[in-house]
N, CA, C and O atoms as a GROMACS GRO file, in nm:
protein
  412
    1UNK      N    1  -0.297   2.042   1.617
    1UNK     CA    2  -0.392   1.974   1.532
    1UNK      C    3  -0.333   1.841   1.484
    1UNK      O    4  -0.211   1.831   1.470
    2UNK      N    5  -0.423   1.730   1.458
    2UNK     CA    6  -0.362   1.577   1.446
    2UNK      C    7  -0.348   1.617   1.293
    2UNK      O    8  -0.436   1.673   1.228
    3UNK      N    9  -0.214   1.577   1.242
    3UNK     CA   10  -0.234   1.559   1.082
    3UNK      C   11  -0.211   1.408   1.003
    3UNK      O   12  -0.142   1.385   0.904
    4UNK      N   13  -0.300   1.310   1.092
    4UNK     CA   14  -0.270   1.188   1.015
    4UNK      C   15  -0.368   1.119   1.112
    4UNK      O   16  -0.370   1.148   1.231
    5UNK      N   17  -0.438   1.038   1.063
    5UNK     CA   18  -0.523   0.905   1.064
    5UNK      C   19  -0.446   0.776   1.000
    5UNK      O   20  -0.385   0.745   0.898
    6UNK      N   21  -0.495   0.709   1.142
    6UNK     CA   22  -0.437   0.505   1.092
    6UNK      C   23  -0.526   0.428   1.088
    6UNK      O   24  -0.516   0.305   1.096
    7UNK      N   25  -0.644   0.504   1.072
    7UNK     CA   26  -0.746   0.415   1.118
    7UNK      C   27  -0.856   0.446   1.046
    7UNK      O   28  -0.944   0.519   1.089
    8UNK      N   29  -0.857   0.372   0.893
    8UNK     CA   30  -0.938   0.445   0.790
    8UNK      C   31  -0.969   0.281   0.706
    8UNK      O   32  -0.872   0.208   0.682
    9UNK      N   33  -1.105   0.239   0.669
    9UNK     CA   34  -1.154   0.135   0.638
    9UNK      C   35  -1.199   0.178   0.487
    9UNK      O   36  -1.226   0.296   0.459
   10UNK      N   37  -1.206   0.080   0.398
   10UNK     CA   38  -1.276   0.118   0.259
   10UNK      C   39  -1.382   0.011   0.196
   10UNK      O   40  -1.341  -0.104   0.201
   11UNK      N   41  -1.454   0.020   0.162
   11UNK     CA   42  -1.555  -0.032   0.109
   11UNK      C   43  -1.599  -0.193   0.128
   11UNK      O   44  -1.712  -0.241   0.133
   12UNK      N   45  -1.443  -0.270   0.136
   12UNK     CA   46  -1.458  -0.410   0.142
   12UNK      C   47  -1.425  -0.469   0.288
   12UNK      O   48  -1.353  -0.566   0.305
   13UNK      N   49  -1.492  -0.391   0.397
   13UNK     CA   50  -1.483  -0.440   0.513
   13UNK      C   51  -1.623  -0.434   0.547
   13UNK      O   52  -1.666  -0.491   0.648
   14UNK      N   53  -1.720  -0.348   0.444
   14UNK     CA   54  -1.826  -0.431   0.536
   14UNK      C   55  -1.913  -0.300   0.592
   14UNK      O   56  -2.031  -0.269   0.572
   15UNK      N   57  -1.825  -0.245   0.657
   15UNK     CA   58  -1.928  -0.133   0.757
   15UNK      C   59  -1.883  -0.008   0.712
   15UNK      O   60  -1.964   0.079   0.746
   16UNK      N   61  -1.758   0.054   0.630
   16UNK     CA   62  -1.767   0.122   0.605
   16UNK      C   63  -1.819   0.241   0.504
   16UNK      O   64  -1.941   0.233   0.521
   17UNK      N   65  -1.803   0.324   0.428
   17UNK     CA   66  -1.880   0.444   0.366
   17UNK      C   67  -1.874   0.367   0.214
   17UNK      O   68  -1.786   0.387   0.131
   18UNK      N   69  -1.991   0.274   0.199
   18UNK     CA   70  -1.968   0.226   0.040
   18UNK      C   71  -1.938   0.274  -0.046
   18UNK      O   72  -1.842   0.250  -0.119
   19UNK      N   73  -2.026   0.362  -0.054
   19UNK     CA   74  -2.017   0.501  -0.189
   19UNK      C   75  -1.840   0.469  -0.198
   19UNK      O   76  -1.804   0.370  -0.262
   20UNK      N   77  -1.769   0.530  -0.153
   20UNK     CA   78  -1.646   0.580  -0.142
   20UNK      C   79  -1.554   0.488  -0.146
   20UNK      O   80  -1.543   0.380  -0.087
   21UNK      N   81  -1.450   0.576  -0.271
   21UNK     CA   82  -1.343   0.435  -0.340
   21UNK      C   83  -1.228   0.489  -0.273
   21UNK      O   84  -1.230   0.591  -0.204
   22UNK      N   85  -1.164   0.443  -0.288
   22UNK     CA   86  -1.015   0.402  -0.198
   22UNK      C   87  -0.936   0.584  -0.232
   22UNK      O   88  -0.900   0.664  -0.146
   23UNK      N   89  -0.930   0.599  -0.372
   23UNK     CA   90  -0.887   0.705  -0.408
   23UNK      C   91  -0.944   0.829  -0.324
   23UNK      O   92  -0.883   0.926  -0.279
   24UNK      N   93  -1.065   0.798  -0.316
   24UNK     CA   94  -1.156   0.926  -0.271
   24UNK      C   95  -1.095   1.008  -0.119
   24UNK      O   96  -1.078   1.124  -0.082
   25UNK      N   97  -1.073   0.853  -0.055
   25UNK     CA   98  -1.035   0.913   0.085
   25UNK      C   99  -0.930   0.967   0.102
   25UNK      O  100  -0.906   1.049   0.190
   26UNK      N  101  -0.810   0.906  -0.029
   26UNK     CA  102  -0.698   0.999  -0.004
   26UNK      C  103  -0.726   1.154  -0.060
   26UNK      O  104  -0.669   1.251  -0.012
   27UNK      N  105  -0.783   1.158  -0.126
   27UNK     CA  106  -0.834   1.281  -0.227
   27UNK      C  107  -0.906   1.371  -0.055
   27UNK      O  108  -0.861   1.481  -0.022
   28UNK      N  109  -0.991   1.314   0.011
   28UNK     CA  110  -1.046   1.421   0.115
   28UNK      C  111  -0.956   1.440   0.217
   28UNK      O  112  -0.973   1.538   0.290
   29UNK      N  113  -0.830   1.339   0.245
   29UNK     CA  114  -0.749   1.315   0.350
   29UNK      C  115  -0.657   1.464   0.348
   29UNK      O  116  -0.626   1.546   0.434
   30UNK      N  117  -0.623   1.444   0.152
   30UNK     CA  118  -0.524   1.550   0.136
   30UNK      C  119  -0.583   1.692   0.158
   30UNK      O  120  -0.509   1.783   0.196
   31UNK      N  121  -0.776   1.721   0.124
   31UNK     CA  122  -0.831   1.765   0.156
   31UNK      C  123  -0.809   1.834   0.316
   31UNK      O  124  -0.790   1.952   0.345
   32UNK      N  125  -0.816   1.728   0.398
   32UNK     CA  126  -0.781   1.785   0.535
   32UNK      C  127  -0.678   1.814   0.556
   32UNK      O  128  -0.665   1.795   0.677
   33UNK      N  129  -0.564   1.859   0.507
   33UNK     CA  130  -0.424   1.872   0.522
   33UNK      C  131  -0.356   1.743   0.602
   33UNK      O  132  -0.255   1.773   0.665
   34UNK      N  133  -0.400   1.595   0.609
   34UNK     CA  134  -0.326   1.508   0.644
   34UNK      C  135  -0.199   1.488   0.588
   34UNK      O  136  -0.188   1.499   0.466
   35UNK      N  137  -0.088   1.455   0.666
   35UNK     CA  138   0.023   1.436   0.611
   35UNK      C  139   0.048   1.290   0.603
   35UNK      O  140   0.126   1.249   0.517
   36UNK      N  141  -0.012   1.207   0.688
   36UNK     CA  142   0.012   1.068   0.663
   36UNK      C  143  -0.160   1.006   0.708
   36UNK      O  144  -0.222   1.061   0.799
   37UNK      N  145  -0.212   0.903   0.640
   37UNK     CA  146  -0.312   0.782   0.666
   37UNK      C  147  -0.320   0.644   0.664
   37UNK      O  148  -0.284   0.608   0.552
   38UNK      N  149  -0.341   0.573   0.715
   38UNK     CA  150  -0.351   0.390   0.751
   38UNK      C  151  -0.441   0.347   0.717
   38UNK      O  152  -0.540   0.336   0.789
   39UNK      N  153  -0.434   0.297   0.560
   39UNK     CA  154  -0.557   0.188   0.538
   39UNK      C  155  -0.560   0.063   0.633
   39UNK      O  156  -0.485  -0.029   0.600
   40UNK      N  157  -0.657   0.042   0.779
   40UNK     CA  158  -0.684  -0.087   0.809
   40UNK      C  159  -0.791  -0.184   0.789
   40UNK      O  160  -0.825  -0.244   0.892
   41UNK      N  161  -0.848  -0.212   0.687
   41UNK     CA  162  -0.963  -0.292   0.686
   41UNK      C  163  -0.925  -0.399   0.791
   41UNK      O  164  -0.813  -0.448   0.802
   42UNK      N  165  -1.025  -0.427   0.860
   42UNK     CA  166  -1.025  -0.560   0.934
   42UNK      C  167  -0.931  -0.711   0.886
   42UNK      O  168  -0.952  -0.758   0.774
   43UNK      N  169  -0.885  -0.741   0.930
   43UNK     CA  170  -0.797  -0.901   0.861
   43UNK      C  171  -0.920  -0.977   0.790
   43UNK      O  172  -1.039  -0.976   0.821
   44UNK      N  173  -0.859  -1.037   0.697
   44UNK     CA  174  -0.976  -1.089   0.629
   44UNK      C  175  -1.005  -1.229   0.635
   44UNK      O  176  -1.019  -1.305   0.539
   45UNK      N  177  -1.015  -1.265   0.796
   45UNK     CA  178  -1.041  -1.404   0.811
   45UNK      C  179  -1.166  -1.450   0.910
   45UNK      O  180  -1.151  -1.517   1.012
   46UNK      N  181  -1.320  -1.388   0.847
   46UNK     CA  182  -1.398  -1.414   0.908
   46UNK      C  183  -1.452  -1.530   0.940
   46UNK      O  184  -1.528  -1.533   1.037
   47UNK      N  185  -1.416  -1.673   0.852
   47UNK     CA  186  -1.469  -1.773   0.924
   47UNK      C  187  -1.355  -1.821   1.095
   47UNK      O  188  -1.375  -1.903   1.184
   48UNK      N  189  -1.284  -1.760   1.080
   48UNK     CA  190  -1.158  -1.841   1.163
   48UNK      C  191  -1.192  -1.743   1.300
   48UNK      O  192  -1.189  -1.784   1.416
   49UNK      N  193  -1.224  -1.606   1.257
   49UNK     CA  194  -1.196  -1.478   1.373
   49UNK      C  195  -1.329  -1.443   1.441
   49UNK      O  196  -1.363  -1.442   1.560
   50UNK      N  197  -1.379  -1.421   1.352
   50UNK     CA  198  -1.533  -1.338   1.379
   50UNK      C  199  -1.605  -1.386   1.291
   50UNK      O  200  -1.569  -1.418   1.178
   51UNK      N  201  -1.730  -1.396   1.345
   51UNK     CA  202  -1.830  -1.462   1.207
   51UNK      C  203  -1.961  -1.374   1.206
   51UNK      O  204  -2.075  -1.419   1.192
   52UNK      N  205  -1.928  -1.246   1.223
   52UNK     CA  206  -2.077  -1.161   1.242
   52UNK      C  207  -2.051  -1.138   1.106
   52UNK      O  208  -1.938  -1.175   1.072
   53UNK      N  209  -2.153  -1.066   0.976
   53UNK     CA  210  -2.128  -1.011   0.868
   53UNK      C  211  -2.129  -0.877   0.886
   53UNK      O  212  -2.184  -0.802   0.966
   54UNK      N  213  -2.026  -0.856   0.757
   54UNK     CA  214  -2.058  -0.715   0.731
   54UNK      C  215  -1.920  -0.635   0.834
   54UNK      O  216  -1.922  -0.524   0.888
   55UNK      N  217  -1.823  -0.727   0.834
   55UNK     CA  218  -1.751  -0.687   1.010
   55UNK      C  219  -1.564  -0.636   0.914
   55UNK      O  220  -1.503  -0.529   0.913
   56UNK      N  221  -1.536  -0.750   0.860
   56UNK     CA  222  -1.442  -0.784   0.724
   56UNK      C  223  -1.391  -0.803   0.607
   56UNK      O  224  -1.480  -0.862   0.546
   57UNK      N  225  -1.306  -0.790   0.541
   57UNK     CA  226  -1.323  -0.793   0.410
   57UNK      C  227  -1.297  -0.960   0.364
   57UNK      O  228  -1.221  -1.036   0.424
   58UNK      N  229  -1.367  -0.990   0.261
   58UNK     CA  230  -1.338  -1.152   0.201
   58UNK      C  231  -1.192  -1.178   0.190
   58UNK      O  232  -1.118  -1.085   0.160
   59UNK      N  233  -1.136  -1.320   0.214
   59UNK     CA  234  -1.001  -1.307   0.221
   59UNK      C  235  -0.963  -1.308   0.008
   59UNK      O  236  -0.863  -1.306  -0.064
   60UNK      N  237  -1.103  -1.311  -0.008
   60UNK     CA  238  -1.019  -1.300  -0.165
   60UNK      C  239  -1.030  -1.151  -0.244
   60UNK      O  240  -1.004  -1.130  -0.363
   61UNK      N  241  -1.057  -1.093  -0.184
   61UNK     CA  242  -0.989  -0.918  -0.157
   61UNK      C  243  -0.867  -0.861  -0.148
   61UNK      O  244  -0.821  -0.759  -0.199
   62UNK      N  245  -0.811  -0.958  -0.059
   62UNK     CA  246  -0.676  -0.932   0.016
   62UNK      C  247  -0.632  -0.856  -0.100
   62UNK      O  248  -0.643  -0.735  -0.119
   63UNK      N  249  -0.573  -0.960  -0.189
   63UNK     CA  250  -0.471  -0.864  -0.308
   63UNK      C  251  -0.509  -0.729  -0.378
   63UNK      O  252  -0.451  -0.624  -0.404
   64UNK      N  253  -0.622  -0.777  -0.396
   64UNK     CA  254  -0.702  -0.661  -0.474
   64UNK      C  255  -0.690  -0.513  -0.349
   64UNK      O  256  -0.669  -0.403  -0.401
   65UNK      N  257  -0.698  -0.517  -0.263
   65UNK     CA  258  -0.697  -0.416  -0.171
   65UNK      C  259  -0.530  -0.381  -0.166
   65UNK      O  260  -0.489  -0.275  -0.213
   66UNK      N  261  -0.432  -0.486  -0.101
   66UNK     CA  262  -0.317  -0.405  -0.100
   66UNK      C  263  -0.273  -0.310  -0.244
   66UNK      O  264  -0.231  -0.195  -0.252
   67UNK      N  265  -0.304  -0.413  -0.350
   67UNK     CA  266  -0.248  -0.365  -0.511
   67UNK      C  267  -0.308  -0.194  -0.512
   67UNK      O  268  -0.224  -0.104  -0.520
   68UNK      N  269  -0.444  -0.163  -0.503
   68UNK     CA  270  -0.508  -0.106  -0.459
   68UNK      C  271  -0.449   0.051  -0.375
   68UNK      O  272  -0.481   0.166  -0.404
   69UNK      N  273  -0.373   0.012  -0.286
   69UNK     CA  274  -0.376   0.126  -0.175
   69UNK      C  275  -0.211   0.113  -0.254
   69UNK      O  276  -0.161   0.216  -0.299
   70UNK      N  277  -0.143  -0.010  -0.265
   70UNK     CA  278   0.022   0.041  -0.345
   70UNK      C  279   0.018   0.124  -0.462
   70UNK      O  280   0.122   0.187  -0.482
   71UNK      N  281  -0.088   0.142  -0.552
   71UNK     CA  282  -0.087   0.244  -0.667
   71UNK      C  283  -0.127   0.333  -0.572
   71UNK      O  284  -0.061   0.430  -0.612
   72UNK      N  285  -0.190   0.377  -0.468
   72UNK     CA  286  -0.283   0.529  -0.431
   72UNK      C  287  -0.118   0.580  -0.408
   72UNK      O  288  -0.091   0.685  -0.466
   73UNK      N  289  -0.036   0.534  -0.350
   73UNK     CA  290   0.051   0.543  -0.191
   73UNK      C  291   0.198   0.591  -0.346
   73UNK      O  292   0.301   0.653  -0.322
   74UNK      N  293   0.165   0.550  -0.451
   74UNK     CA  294   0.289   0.595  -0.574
   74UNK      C  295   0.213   0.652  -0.643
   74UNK      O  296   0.285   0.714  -0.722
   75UNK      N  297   0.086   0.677  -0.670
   75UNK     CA  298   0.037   0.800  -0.740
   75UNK      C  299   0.033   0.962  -0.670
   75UNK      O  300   0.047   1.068  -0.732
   76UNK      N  301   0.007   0.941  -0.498
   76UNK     CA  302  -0.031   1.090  -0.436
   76UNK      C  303   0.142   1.085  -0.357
   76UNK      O  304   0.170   1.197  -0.315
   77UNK      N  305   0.253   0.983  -0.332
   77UNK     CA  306   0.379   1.015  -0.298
   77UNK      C  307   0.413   1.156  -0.263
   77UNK      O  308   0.462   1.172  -0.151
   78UNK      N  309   0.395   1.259  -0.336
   78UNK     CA  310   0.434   1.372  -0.351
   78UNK      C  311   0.307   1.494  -0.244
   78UNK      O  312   0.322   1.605  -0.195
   79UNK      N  313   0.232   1.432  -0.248
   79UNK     CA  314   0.091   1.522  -0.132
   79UNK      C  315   0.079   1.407  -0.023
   79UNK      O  316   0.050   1.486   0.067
   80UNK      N  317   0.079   1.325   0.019
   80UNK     CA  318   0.094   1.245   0.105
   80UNK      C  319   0.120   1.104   0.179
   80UNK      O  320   0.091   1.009   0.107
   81UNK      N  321   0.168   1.072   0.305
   81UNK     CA  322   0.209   0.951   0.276
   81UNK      C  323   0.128   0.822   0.366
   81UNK      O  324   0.102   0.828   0.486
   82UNK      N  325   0.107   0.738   0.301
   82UNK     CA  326   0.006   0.604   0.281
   82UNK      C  327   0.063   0.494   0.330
   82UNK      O  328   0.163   0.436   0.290
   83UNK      N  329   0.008   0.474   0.402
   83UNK     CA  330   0.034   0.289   0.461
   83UNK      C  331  -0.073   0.235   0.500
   83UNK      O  332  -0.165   0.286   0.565
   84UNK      N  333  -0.059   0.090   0.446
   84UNK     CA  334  -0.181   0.027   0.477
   84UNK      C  335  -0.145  -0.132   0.517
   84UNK      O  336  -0.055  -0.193   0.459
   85UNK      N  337  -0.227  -0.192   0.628
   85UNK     CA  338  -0.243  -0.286   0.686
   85UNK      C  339  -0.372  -0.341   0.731
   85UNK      O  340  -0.474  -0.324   0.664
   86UNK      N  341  -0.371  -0.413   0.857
   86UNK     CA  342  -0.529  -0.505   0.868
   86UNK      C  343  -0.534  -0.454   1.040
   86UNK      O  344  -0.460  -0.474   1.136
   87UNK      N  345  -0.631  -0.397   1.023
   87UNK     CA  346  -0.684  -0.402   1.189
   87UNK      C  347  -0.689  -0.586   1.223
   87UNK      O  348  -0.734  -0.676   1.152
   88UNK      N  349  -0.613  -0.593   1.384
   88UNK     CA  350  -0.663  -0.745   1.387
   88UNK      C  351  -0.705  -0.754   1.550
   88UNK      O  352  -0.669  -0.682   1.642
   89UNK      N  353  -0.785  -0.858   1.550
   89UNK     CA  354  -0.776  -0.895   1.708
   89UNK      C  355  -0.686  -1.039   1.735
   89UNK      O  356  -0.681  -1.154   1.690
   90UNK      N  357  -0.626  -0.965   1.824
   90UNK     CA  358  -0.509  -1.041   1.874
   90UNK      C  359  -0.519  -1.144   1.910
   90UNK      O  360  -0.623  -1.130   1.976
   91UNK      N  361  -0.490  -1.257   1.922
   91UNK     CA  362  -0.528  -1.409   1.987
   91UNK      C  363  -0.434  -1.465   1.980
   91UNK      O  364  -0.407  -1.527   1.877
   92UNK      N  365  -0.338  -1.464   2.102
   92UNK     CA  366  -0.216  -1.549   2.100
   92UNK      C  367  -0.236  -1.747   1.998
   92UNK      O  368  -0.143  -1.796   1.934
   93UNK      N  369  -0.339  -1.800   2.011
   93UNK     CA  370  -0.359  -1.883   1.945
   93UNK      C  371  -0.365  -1.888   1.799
   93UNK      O  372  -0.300  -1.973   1.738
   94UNK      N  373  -0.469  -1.765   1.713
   94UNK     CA  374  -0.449  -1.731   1.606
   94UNK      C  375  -0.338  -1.712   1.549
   94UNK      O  376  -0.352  -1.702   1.427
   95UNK      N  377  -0.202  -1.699   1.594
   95UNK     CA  378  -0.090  -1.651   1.525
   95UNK      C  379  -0.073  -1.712   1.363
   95UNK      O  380  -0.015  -1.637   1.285
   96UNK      N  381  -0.114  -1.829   1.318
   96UNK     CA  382  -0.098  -1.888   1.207
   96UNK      C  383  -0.207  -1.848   1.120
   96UNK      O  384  -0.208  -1.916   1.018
   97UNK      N  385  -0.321  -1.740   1.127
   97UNK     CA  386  -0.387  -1.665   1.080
   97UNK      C  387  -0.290  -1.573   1.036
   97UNK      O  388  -0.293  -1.558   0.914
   98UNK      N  389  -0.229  -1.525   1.079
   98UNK     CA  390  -0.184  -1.343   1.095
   98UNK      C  391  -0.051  -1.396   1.028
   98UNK      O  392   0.022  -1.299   1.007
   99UNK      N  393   0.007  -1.518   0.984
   99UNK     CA  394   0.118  -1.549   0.922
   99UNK      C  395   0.106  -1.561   0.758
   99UNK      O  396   0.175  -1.516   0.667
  100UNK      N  397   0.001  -1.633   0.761
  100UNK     CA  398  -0.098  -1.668   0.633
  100UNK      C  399  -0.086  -1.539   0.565
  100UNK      O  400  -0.027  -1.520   0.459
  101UNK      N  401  -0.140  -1.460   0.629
  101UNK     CA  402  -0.186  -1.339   0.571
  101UNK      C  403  -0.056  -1.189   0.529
  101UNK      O  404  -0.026  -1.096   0.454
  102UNK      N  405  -0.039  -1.233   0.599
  102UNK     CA  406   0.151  -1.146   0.597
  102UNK      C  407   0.189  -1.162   0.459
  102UNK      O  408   0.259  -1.075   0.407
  103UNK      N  409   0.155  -1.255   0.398
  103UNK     CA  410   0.218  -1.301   0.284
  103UNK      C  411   0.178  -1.267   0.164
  103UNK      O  412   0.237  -1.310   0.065
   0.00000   0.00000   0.00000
């Protein structure tokens, strides 16, 4: 049986399960006996990457989302373990997107 997902989106990307706050998913994750999960919301650079809506999160999210998943990841420490990053599409040209954002 898989006990971990990397590939879990939250509210400010757009397409995923609105209702549902960041906490919640770790709350059903631990639910499923996951031992580890990957917050990736999409990179949050839709004018530069993709310009469909509803696809990414605003790049003025960014903080608010990592700060976000760094309290979930030191509050549940002890039931499971949390990492979070940006789903991206790759574009050897984009690299100064994906540097920006690192930061």
């Amino acid at each position: 049986m898989q006990n971990f997902n990397y590939h879990q989106h939250t509210f400010r990307c757009g397409h995923a399960d609105f209702d549902m706050l960041d906490e919640e998913y770790v709350l059903e994750s631990i639910k499923m006996e996951f031992k580890e999960i990957a917050f990736t919301d999409h990179c949050p650079q839709k004018n530069e990457i993709d310009t469909r809506e509803n696809v990414r999160m605003k790049y003025s999210q960014k903080e608010e989302y990592m700060d976000s998943i760094k309290k979930l990841k030191e509050k549940y420490a002890d039931k499971i373990e949390i990492k979070t990053g940006y789903e991206i599409e790759y574009l050897p040209r984009r690299r100064r997107i994906f540097k920006r954002i690192k930061k």
